[in-house]
C-alpha positions as CSV (number, residue, x, y, z in Angstrom):
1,X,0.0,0.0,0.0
2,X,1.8,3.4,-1.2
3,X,1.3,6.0,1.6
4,X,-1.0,8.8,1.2
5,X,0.5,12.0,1.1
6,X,-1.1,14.7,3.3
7,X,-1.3,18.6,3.0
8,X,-2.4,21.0,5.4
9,X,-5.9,22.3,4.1
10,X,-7.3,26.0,3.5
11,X,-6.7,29.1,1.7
12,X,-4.1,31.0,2.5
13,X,-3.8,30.0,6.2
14,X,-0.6,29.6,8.2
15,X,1.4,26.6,8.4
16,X,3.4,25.7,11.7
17,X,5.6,23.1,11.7
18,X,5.8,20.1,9.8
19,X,3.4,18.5,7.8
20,X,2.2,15.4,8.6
21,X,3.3,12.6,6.3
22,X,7.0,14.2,6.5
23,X,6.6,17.2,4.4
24,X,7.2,20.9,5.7
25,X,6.4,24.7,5.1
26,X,8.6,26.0,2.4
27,X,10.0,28.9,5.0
28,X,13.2,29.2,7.4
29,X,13.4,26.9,10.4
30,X,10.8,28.3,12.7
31,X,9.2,30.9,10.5
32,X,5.7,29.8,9.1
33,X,4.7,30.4,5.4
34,X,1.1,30.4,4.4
35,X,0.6,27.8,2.4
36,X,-2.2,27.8,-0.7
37,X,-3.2,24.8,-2.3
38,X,-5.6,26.7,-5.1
39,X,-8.6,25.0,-4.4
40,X,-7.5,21.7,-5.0
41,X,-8.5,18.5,-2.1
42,X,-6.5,18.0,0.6
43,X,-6.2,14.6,-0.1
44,X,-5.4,14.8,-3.8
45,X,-1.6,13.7,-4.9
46,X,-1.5,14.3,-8.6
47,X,-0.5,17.4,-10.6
48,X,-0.7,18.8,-14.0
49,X,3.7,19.7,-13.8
50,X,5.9,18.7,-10.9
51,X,9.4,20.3,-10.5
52,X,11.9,18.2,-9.1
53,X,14.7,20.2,-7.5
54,X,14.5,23.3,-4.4
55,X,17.0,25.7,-5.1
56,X,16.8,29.1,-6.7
57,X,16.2,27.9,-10.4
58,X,13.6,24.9,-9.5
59,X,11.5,27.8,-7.3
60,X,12.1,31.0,-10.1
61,X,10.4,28.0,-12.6
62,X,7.9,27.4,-10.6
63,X,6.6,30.9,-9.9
64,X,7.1,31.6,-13.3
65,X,5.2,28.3,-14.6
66,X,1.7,28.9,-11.8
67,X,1.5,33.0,-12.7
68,X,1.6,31.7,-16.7
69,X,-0.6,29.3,-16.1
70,X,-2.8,29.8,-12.6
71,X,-5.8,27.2,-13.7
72,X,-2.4,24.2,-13.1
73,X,-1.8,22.3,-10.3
74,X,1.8,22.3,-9.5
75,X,3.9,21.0,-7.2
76,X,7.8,21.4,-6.4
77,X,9.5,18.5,-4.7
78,X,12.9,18.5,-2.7
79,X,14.7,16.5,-1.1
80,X,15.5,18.3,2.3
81,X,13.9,19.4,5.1
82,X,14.4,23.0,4.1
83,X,14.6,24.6,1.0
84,X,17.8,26.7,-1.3
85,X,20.4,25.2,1.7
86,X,22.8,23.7,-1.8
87,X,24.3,25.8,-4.2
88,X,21.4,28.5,-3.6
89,X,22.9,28.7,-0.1
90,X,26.0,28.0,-0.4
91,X,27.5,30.8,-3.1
92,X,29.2,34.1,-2.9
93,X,26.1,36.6,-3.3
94,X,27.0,38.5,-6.1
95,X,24.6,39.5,-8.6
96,X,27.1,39.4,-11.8
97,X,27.0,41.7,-14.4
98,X,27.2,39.7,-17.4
99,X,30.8,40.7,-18.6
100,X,32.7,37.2,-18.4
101,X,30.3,34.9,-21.2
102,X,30.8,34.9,-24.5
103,X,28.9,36.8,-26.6
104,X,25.7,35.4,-27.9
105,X,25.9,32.5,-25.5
106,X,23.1,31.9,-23.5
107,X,25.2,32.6,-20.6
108,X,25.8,36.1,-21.5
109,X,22.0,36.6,-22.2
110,X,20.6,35.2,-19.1
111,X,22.7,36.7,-17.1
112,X,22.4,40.6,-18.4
113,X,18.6,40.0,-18.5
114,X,19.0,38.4,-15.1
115,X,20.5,41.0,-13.0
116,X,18.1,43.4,-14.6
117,X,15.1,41.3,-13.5
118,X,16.7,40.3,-10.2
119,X,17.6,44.0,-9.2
120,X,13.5,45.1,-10.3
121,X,12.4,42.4,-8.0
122,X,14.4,43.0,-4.8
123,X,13.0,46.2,-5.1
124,X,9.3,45.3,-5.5
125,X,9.6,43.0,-2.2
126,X,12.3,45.0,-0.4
127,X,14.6,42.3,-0.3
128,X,17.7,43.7,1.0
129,X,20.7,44.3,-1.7
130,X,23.8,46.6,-2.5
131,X,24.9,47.9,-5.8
132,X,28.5,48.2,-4.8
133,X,30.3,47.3,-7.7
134,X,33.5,45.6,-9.3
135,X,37.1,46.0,-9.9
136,X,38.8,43.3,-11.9
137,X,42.3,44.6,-11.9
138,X,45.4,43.9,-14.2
139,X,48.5,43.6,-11.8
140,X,51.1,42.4,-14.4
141,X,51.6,44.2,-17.8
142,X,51.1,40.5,-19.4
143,X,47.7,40.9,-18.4
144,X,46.4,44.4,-19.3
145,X,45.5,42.7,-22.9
146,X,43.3,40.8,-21.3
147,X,41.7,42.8,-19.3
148,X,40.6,45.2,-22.4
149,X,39.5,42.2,-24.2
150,X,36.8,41.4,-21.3
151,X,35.9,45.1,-21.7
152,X,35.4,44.9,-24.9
153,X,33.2,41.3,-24.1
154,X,31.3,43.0,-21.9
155,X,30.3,46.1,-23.9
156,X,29.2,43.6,-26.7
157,X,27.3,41.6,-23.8
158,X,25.4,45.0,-23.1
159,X,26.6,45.2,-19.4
160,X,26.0,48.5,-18.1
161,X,28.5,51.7,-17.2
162,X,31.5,49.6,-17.8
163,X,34.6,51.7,-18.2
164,X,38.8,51.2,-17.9
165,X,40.3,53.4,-15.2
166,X,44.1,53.7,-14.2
167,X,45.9,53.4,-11.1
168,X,45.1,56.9,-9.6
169,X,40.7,56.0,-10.3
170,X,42.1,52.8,-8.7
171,X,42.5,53.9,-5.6
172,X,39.7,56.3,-5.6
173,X,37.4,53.3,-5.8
174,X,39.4,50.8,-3.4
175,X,42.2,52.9,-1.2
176,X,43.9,49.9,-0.6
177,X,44.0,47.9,-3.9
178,X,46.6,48.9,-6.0
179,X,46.7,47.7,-10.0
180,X,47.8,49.1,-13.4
181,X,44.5,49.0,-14.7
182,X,40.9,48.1,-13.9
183,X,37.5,47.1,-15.3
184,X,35.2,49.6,-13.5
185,X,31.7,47.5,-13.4
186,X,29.5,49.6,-11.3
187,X,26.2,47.5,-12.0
188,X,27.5,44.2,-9.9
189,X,26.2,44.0,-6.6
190,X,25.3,41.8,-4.2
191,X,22.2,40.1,-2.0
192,X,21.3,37.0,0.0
193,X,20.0,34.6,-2.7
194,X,18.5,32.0,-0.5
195,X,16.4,35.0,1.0
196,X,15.6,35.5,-2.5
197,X,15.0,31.8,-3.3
198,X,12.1,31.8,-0.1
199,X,10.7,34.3,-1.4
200,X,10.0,32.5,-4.9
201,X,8.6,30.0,-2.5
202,X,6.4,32.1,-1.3
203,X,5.1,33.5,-4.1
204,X,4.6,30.1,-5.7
205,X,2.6,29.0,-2.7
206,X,0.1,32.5,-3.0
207,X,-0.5,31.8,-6.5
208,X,-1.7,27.8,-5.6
209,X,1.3,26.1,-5.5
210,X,2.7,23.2,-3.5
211,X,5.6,22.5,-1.9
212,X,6.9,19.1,-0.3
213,X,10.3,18.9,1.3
214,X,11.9,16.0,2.6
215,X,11.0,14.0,-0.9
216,X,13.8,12.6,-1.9
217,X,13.2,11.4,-5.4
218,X,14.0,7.3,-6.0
219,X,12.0,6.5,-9.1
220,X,10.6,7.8,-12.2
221,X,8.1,5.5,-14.4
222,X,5.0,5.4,-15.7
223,X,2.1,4.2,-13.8
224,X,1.1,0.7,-14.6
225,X,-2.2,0.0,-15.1
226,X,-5.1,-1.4,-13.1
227,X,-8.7,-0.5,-11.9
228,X,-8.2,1.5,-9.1
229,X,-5.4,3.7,-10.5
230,X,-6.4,3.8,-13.9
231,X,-8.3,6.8,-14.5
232,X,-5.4,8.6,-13.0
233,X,-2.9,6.4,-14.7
234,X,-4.3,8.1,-18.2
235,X,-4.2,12.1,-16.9
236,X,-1.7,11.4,-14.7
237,X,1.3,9.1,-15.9
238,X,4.4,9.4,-14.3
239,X,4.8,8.2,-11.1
240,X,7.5,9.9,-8.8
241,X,8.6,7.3,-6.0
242,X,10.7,8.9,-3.3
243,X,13.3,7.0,-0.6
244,X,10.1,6.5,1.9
245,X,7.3,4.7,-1.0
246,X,5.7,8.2,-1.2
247,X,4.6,9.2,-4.5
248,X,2.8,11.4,-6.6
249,X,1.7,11.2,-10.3
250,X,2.2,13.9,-13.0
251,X,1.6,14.6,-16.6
252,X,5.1,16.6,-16.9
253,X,7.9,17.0,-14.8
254,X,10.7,19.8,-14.9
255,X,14.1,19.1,-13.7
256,X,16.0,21.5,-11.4
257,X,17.9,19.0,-9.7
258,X,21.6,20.7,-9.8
259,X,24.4,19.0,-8.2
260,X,21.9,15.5,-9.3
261,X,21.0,16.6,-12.1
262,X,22.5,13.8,-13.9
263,X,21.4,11.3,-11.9
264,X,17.7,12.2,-12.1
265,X,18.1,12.6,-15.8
266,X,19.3,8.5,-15.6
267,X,16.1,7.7,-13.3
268,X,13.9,9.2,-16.1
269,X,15.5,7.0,-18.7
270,X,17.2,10.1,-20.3
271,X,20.7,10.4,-21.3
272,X,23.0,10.8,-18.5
273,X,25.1,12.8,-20.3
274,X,26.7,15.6,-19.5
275,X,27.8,14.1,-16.2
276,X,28.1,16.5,-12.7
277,X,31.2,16.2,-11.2
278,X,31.2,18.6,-8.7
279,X,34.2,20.9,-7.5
280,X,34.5,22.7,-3.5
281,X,35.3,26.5,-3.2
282,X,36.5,27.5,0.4
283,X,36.5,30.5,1.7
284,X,38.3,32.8,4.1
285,X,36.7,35.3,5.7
286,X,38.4,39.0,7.1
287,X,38.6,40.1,10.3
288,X,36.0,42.3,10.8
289,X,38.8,45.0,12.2
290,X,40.3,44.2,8.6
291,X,36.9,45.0,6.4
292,X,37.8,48.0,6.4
293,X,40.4,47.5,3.5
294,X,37.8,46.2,0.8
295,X,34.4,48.2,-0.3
296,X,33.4,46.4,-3.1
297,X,34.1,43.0,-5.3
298,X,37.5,43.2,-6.2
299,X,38.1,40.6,-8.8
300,X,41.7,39.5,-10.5
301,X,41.8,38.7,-14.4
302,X,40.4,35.7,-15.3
303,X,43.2,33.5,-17.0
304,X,41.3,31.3,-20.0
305,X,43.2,28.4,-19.0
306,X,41.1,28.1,-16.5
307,X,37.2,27.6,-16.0
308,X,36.8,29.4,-13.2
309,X,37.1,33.7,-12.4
310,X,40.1,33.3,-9.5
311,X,40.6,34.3,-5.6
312,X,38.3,37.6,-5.2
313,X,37.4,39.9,-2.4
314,X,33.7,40.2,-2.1
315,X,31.6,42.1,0.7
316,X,28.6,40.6,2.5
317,X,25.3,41.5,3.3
318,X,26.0,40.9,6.8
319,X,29.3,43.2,6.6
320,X,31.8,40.4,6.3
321,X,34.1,40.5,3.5
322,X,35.4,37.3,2.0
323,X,38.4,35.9,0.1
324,X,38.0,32.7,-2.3
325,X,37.1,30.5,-3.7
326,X,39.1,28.1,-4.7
327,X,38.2,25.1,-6.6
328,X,39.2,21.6,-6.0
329,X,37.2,18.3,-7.0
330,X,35.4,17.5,-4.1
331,X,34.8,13.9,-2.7
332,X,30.8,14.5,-2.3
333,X,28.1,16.1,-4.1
334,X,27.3,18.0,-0.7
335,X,30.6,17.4,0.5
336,X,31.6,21.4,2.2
337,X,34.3,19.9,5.1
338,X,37.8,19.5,3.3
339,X,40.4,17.8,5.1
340,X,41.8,19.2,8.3
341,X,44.4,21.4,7.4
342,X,46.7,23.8,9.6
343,X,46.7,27.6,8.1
344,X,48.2,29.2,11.4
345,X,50.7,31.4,10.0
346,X,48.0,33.0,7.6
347,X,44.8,33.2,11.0
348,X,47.5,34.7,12.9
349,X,47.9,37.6,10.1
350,X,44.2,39.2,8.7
351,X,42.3,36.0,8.1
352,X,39.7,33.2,9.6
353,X,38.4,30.4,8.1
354,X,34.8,30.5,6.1
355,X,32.1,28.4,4.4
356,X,32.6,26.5,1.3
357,X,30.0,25.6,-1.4
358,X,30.1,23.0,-4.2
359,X,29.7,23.8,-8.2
360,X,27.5,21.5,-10.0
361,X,30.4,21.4,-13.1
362,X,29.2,19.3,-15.9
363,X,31.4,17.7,-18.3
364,X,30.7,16.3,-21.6
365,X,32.0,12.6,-22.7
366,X,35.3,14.0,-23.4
367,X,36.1,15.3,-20.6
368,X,35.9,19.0,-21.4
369,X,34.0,21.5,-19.0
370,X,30.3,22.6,-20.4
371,X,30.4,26.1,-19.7
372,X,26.3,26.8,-21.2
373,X,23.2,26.1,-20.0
374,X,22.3,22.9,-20.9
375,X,18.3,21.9,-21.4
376,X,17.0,18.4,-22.9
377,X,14.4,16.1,-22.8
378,X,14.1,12.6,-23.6
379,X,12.1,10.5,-26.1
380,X,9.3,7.4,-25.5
381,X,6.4,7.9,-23.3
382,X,8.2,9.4,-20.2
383,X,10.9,11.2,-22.0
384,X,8.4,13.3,-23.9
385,X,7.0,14.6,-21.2
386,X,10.0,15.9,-19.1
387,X,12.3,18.9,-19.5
388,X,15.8,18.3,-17.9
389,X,17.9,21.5,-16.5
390,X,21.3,19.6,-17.4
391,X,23.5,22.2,-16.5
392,X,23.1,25.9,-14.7
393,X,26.6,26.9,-13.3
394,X,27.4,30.3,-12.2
395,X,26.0,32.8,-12.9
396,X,22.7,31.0,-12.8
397,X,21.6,32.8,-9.3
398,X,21.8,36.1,-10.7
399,X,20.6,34.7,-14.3
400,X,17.3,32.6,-12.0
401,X,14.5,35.2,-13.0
402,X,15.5,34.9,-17.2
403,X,15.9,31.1,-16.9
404,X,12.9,30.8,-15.3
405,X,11.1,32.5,-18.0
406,X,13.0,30.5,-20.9
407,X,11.8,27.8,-19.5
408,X,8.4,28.6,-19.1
409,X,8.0,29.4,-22.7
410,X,9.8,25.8,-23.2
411,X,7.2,23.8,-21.1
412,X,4.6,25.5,-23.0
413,X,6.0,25.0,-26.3
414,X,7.2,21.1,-25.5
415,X,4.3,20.1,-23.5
416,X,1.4,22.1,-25.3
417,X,0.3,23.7,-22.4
């Protein structure tokens, strides 16, 4: 007998702790969200679209999915307890500008669109953010070339007010960074993105959505038939089985599933190509008599050899500054504790240890780093009806808002919504 999955009942009303049947509110520990279920029975588990992943891209789709297309039922499913606590919660904050991608990419599109959409909507909710810029300074001649080859990426990306200052316009903007020559990029900023990310949430919930937390996704397949299940088996075919024998049934499902993407692509039946292999940054964090030194992002050149934009200052909404990331392969998907180390030279100078987060990189059969969004689907009965978020690296927190909209227009264009 597959447990029945339970919901709290009532429009609008506030929901305190957990759920029975193991699922919870979509808000911060302790904090209740209300919770709208659209009209629907308390008792139903089926959906028109589920999306399978609770981080900032599986919640921007979502909202952007329910307020296209209110007269839906859809539900997002995740994993943990709480939601946006992976890669949503676990990044540097900055809202990037859009100068790094190649022009045309989708990269480079998203993520000028983006920031745009992501600034407009802070404001609308009064989510806390601050426009405090970006340096990314040349300190070696050998690098000045470049450095005006990213401005000139950037002005063909659109980003806005970029300009190349000297050394004196240098230290006007950061006193104590010195450089030959920078990248002025006023319109970067920063904000708490999981703040951001609950707020999706809650938006999603308002407009008639569902959330379930602690569904851990085991199985994809389609429902078999019989006589109790099968008028449901025909408007709603896929079955989603998570770790406990809970399940619900669908007509489509939509992906978000980050550092398992992959994986949940293989449980579908889809190609499990490209492959996550998933890379730790640490950080270090100032002292906060040190903060004084940094006011804004101060970034170093990126070097093309490598995929990722290098050790950075950047300022946090709490007032902390830090320093990182790195990048090494880490030895778990979720996997934020390196090896003990000993660093007491450098704690004894300006510097503490931090948090670390872990990239979702994916990699193609090669070998070689996929540096664009990836989005597929699949073919046969269950592949047709699922749209796969393969790959969303940085900057796909600033870029959340315009991806959430692409792929609304591609759910409605794939599933004939």
């Amino acid at each position: 007998m597959v447990p029945a999955l339970r919901y709290i009942r009532g429009a609008c009303g506030p929901a305190l702790g957990g759920f029975p049947g193991g699922f919870s509110s979509a808000g911060r520990p302790g904090r209740s969200w209300p919770l709208c279920q659209g009209g629907r029975p308390a008792s139903t588990r089926s959906f028109d679209v589920v999306v399978i992943g609770g981080g900032i891209v599986g919640l921007a789709s979502a909202r952007a999915l329910i307020l296209r297309h209110p007269a839906l039922s859809i539900g997002v499913l995740e994993k943990e307890k709480d939601l946006a606590i992976h890669q949503t919660g676990h990044n540097s904050g900055v809202i990037h500008s859009g100068i790094y991608y190649k022009p045309e990419s989708l990269k480079a599109k998203l993520c000028v669109q983006g920031a745009a959409l992501i600034y407009e909507y802070c404001k609308q909710k009064g989510i806390s953010y601050k426009q405090c810029g970006k340096l990314i300074v040349a300190v070696e001649q050998e690098e000045i070339p470049r450095l005006q080859a990213l401005y000139e990426r950037g002005r063909q990306n659109g980003v806005q007010g970029l300009r190349l200052i000297q050394q004196e316009d240098i230290k006007k903007k950061e006193p104590y960074c010195r450089g030959l020559m920078a990248i002025d990029c006023p319109y970067t900023g920063i904000v708490d993105y999981r703040q951001v990310a609950l707020s999706f949430a809650k938006d999603f919930q308002e407009a008639g959505g569902f959330v379930l937390t602690n569904f851990e996704v085991k199985d994809i397949e389609l429902a078999k038939e019989s006589p109790s299940r099968s008028k449901d088996g025909m408007k709603y075919p896929i079955v989603i089985r998570n770790t406990k024998g809970e399940e619900v049934q669908c007509q489509y499902v939509v992906t978000c599933a980050g550092l398992y993407s992959d994986r949940i692509s293989e449980l579908s039946g889809c190609n499990p190509d490209p492959q996550i292999v998933p890379f730790r940054g640490d950080y270090l964090i100032l002292k906060p008599e040190k903060c004084y030194l940094v006011k804004g992002n101060i970034y170093p050149v990126p070097d093309s050899r490598f995929p990722f934009l290098g050790v950075h200052f950047t300022p946090r909404m709490d007032g902390s500054i830090w320093l990182g990331p790195n990048a090494v392969l880490a030895f778990k998907r979720e996997g934020y504790r390196p090896f003990d180390f000993s660093a007491r030279d450098i704690m004894d100078v300006i510097i503490k240890r931090g948090p670390a987060g872990v990239r979702a990189q994916a990699l193609d059969r090669d070998g070689n780093l996929i540096e664009d969004f990836v989005f597929d689907g699949g073919v046969g009965d269950i592949g047709n009806r699922i749209l796969h978020v393969r790959n969303a690296p940085s900057p796909a927190a600033t870029s959340s808002l315009a991806i959430s909209g692409m792929i609304a227009d591609e759910v409605q264009q794939r599933f004939n919504l």
